[in-house]
C-alpha positions in Angstrom: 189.2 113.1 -81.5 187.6 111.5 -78.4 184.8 110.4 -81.0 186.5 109.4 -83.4 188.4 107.0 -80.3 185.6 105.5 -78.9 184.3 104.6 -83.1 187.7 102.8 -83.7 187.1 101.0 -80.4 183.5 100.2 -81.6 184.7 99.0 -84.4 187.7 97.4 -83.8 185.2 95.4 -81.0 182.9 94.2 -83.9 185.7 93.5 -86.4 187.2 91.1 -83.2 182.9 89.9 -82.9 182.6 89.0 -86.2 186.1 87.1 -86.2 185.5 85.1 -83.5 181.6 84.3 -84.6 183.2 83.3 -87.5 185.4 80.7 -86.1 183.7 79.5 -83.7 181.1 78.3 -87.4 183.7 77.3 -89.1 184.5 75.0 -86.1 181.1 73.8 -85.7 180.8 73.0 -89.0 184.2 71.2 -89.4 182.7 68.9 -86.2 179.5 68.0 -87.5 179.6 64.4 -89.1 179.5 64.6 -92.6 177.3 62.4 -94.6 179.3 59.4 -95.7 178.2 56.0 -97.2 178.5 54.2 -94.2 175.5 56.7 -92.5 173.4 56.4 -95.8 173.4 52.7 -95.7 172.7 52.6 -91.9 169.9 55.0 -92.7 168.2 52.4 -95.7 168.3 49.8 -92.9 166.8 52.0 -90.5 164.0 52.5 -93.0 163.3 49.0 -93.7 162.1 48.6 -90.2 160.5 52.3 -90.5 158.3 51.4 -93.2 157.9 54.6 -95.0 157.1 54.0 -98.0 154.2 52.1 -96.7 153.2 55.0 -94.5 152.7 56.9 -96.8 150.6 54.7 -98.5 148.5 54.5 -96.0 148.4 58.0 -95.5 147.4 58.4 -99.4 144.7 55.8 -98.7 143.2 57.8 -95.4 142.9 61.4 -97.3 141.2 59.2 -100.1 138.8 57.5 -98.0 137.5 61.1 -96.4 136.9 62.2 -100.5 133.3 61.2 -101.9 133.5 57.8 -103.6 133.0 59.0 -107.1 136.7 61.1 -106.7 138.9 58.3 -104.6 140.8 57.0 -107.3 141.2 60.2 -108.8 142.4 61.6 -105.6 144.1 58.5 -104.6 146.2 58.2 -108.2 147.3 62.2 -108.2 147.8 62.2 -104.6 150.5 59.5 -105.1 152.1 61.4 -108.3 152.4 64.5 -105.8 153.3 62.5 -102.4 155.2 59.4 -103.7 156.3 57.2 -101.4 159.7 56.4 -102.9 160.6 60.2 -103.4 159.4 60.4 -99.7 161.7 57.5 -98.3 164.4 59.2 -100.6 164.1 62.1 -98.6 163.6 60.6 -95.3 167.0 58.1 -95.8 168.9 61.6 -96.8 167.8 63.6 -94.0 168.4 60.7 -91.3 171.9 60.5 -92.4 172.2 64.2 -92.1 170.8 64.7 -89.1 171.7 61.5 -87.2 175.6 60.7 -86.5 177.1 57.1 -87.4 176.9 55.8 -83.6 172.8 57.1 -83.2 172.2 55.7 -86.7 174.0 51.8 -85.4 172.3 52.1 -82.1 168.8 52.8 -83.9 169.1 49.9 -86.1 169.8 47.8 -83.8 166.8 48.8 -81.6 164.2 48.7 -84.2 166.1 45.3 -84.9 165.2 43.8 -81.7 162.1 42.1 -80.3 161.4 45.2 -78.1 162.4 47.6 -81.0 160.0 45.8 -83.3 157.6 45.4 -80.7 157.3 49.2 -80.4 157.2 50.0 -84.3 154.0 47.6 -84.1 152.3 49.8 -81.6 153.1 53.0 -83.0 150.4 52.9 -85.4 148.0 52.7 -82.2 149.9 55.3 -80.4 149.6 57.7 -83.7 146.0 56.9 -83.7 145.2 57.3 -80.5 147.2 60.9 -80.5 145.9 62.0 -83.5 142.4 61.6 -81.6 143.2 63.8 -79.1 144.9 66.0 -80.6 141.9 66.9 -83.5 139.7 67.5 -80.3 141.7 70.0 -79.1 141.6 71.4 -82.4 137.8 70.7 -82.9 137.5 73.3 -79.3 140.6 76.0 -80.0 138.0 76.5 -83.1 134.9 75.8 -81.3 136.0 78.7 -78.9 137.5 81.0 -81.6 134.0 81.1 -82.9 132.3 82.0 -79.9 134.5 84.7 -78.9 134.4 86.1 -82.9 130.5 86.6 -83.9 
């Protein structure tokens, strides 16, 4: 009987768990902005100054350039069918107006909008460069040292 006590309690502890985990998600999920015109149109504008579908391009036109001359436009033309930049800024727009709320979305825009906001998205091609660098050297030497230490 004392078992059978402390099982109900156990239970009735995890039933009471469960309810309030489940509230608590459906609260959450009730708060979280949901994806309205407004935020998708905010997030086209934000990807005017973003450039993405000419980032991609570019990107395209970099993993071409490493391929041997005779396969670049081979690589360059299925590499676009796979990555394609419109699909890609399709995405990107969606997932900005997902993931960013209607106040971050106006306050982004008007950033990239600005002389200083514009004067940053200019750089970041430099910055990405320059990070990109550094980063494949520390790449270059975690494999560097994983051969050494594995003969």
């Amino acid at each position: 009987m004392k078992y059978r006590s402390k099982i109900l309690k156990s239970f009735t502890f995890t039933i009471c768990l469960i309810a309030v985990t489940l509230l608590a998600t459906a609260k959450i999920a009730m708060s979280q902005d949901a994806v309205t015109q407004t935020k998708v149109e905010l997030s086209q504008e934000l990807h005017e100054t973003w450039a993405v579908k000419e980032n991609v391009i570019k990107l395209v036109e970099q993993i071409a350039e490493a391929m041997p001359a005779e396969r670049r436009a081979e690589a360059r033309e299925r590499l676009l069918a796979v990555i394609n930049p419109e699909k890609v800024e399709k995405i990107s727009v969606a997932t900005a107006a997902e993931t960013f709320s209607e106040g971050e979305l106006e306050a982004m825009v008007e950033y990239y909008k600005s002389p200083m906001g514009q004067a940053a998205e200019a750089k970041r091609p430099v910055y990405e460069e320059k990070l990109s660098t550094q980063i494949q050297k520390l790449v270059d030497q975690g494999i560097a040292d994983l051969a050494v230490s594995n003969p």
